[in-house]
C-alpha positions as CSV (number, residue, x, y, z in Angstrom):
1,X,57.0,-28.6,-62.3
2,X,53.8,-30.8,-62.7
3,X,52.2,-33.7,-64.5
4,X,49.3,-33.4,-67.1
5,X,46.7,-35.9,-66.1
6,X,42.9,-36.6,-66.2
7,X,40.5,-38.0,-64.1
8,X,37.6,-39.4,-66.0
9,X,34.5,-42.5,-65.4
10,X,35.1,-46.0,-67.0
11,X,32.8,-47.9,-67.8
12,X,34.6,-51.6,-67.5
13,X,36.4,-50.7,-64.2
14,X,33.1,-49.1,-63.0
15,X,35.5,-46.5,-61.7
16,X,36.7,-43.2,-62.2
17,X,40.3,-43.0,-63.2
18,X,43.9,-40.2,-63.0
19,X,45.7,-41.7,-66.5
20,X,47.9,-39.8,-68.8
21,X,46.1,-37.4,-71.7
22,X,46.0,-40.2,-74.5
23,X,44.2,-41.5,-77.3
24,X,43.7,-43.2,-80.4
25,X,45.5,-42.2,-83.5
26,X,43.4,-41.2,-86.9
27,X,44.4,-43.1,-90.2
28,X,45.6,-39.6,-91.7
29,X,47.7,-38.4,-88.3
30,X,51.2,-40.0,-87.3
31,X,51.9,-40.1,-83.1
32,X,53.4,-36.5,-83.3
33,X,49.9,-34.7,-84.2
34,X,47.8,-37.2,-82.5
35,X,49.4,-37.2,-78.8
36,X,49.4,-32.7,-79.7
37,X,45.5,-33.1,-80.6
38,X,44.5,-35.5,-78.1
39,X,46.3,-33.5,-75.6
40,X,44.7,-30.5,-76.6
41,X,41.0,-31.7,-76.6
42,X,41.5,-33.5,-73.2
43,X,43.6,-30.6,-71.3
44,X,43.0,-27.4,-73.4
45,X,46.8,-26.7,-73.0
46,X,49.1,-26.1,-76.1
47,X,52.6,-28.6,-76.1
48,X,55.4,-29.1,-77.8
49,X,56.5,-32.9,-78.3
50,X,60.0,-33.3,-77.1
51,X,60.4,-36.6,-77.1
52,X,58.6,-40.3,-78.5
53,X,59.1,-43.9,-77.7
54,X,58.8,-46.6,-79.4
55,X,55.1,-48.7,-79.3
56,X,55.3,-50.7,-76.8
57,X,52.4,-53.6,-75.7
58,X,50.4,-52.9,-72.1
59,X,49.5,-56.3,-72.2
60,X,50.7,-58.8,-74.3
61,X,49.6,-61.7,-72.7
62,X,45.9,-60.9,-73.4
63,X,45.7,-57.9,-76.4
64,X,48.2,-56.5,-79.4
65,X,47.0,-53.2,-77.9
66,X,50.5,-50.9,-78.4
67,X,50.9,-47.7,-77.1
68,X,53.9,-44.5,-77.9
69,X,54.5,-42.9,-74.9
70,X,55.0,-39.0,-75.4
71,X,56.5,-37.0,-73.5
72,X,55.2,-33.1,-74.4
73,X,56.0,-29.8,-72.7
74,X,53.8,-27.0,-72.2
75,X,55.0,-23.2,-72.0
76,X,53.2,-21.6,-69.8
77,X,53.9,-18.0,-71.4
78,X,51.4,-18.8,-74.1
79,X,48.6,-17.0,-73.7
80,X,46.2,-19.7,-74.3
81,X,48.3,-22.2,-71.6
82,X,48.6,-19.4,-69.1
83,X,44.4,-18.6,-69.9
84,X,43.1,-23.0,-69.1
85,X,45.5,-23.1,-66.5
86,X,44.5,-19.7,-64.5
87,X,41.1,-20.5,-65.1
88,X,40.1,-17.9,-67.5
89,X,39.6,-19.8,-70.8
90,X,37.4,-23.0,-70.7
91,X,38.6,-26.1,-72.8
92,X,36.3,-26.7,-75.2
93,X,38.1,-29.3,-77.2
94,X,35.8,-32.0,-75.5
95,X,33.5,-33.5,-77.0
96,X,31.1,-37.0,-77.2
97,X,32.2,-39.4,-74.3
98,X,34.7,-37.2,-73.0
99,X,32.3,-34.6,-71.9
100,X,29.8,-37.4,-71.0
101,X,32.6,-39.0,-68.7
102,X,33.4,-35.7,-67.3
103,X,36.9,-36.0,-68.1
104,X,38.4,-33.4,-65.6
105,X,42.7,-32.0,-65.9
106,X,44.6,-33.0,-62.9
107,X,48.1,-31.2,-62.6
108,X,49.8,-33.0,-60.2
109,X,53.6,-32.4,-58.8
110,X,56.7,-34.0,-60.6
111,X,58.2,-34.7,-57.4
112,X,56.4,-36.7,-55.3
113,X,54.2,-37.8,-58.0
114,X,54.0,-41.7,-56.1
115,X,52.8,-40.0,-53.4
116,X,50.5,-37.1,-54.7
117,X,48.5,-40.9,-56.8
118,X,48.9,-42.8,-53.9
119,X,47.3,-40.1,-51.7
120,X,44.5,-39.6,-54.5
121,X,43.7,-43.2,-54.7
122,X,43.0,-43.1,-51.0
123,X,41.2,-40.1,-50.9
124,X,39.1,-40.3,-53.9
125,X,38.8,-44.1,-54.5
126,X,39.8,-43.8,-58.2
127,X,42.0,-46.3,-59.7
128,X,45.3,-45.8,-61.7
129,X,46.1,-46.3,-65.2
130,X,49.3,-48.7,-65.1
131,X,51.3,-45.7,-67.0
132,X,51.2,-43.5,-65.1
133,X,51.6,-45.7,-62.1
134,X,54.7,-46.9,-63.7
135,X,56.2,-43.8,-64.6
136,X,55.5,-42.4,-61.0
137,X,57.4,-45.5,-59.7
138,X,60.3,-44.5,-62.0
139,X,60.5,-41.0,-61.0
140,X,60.4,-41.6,-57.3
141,X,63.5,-44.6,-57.7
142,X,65.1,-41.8,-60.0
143,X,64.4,-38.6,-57.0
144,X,65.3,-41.2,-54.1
145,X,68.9,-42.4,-56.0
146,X,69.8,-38.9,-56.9
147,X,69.0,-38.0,-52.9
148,X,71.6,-40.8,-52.0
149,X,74.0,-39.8,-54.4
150,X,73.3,-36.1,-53.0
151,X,74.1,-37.2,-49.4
152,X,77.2,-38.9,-50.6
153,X,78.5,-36.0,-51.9
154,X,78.0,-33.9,-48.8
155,X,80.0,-36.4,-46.3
C-alpha cells in the first residue's frame, strides 16, 4: 500500500514541497470530479473517490481558505494505472505552472508514512504541506495503538 503525493517548487516558501495531489475546484465541477481531475493531471493515475469530508479551514486565524479532503483509490489493474506507474506511459495531464514547477509523483509507503516524510525532509530539504503532515501523524498513532493492542492480545 502507498500514498499519492507530489513534490513540486513554491514560490512563497522558496522551497520545494511533498503535499497531497490537490487543487482548486472550477465553477461548473462539484469536489467529486475536481479532486478525480486534479488527481489525474498531477499523478496521471485513474481513482475512484471513496470517501469526502466535509470543508474544513487550514487556517482560520489568517484566511477563509477551506479545503475537502478526499480520500481516492487507484486500481492498479487498469491499464493506464499499471502503464504511469511502471513507467511506460508519460502523464501528460500537466500543463502551465505545474510543468513549470516540475511537479514530480511521489508514492510513498502507508505504513511508516511519518517516517518515509521525515526521512525526505532531511534528505532533500523540502518542506511539508501541514495535510499531509497531519494525516502521517494520524496513521502512525493509529499503526502504533493497533501494535499495543496487538501485543496485548498475544500475552
Amino acid at each position: 500500500d502507498e500514498i499519492v503525493c507530489v513534490k513540486q517548487f513554491r514560490p512563497p516558501v522558496d522551497a520545494h514541497t511533498i503535499e497531497l495531489p490537490a487543487g482548486l475546484i472550477d465553477p461548473d465541477e462539484d469536489v467529486v470530479a475536481a479532486a478525480q481531475r486534479e488527481f489525474e493531471e498531477e499523478t496521471g493515475y485513474v481513482g475512484k473517490v471513496i470517501d469526502v469530508l466535509p470543508a474544513s479551514y487550514l487556517s482560520p486565524g489568517l484566511t477563509n481558505e477551506s479545503a475537502s479532503f478526499v480520500r481516492m483509490e487507484v486500481e492498479m489493474t487498469l491499464e493506464r494505472n499499471s502503464l504511469i506507474y511502471n513507467g511506460q506511459m508519460k502523464n501528460s495531464g500537466l500543463a502551465g505552472c505545474e510543468e513549470d514547477c516540475g511537479l514530480e509523483k511521489l508514492l510513498l509507503p502507508r505504513v511508516g508514512l511519518l517516517e518515509a516524510l521525515d526521512d525526505l525532509r532531511r534528505r532533500e530539504d523540502v518542506k511539508l504541506c501541514a495535510a499531509l503532515y497531519s494525516l502521517a501523524l494520524g496513521m502512525s498513532v493509529g499503526e502504533q495503538l493497533r501494535n499495543e493492542s496487538d501485543c496485548k492480545i498475544m500475552k
